[in-house]
N, C-alpha and C positions, 0 to 999 in steps of 0.2 A: 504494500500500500504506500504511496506517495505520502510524503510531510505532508501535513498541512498548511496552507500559508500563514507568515505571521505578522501579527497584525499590532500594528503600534498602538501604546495608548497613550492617546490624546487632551495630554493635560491643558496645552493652549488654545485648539480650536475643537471643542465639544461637537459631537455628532449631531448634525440635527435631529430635533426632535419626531420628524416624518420618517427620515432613515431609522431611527430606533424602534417606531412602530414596525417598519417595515421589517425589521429582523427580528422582531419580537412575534410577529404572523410567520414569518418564513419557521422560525424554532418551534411554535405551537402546531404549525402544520404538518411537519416533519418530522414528530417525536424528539426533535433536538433536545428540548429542557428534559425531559427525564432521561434518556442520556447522558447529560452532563451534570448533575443529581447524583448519577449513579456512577460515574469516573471520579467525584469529590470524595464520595462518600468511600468508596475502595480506598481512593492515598489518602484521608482522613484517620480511614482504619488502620492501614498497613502504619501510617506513622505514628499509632497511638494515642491521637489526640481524643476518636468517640469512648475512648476507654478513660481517659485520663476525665473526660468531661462527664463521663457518668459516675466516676467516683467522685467527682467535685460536687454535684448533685445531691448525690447520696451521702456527703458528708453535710450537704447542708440543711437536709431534714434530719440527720439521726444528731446533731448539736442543735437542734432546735431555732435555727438562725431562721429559718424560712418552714412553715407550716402549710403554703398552700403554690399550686402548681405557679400563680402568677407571681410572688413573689420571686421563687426558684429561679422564672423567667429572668427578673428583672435583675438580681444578683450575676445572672449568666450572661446577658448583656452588655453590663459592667467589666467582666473580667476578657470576654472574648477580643482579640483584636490579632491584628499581623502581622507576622514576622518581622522585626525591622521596620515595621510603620510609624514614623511621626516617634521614634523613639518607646514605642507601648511594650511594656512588659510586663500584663496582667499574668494572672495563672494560667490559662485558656490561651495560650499562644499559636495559632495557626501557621505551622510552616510555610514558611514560602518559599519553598522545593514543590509543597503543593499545589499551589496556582499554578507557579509553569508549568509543572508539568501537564496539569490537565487545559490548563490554555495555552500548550507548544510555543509557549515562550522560549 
């Protein structure tokens, strides 16, 4: 199978917003999102992190820190963030070996 092409990301001139639609119908039409769902979720696993975030979870009902599913949430969104992003080093750190890989960076 041929690379995929790669595709810059565009921090000074934003995609328009019509082109975003448009690859956002072309992914829902082509099964693309669950796809790429499901390529995250494998290097997610293989690096440890769905494991590492379910023990994070689970340590924060059995300390009593969080007692209902939305809190849990909201603790989880706090810690999660990116490799090397903006300097973030919550507990939840998503490799970013992971993005490229799955976006052929």
């Amino acid at each position: 199978m041929a690379n995929p092409p790669k595709v810059p990301i565009a921090e000074t001139n934003p995609v328009p917003a019509s082109v975003q639609d448009q690859i956002t119908l072309a992914l829902l039409a082509n099964g693309g999102i669950p796809r790429i769902q499901a390529a995250f979720r494998q290097r997610l696993d293989k690096a440890g992190w769905s494991e590492n975030l379910r023990n994070y979870v689970t340590g924060l009902f059995r300390s009593g820190e969080c007692t209902t599913f939305f809190e849990a949430m909201e603790k989880v969104k706090e810690m999660v963030g990116l490799e090397g992003r903006d300097g973030f080093e919550g507990e939840l750190v998503v490799p970013r070996s992971v993005g490229e890989e799955v976006a052929g960076v």
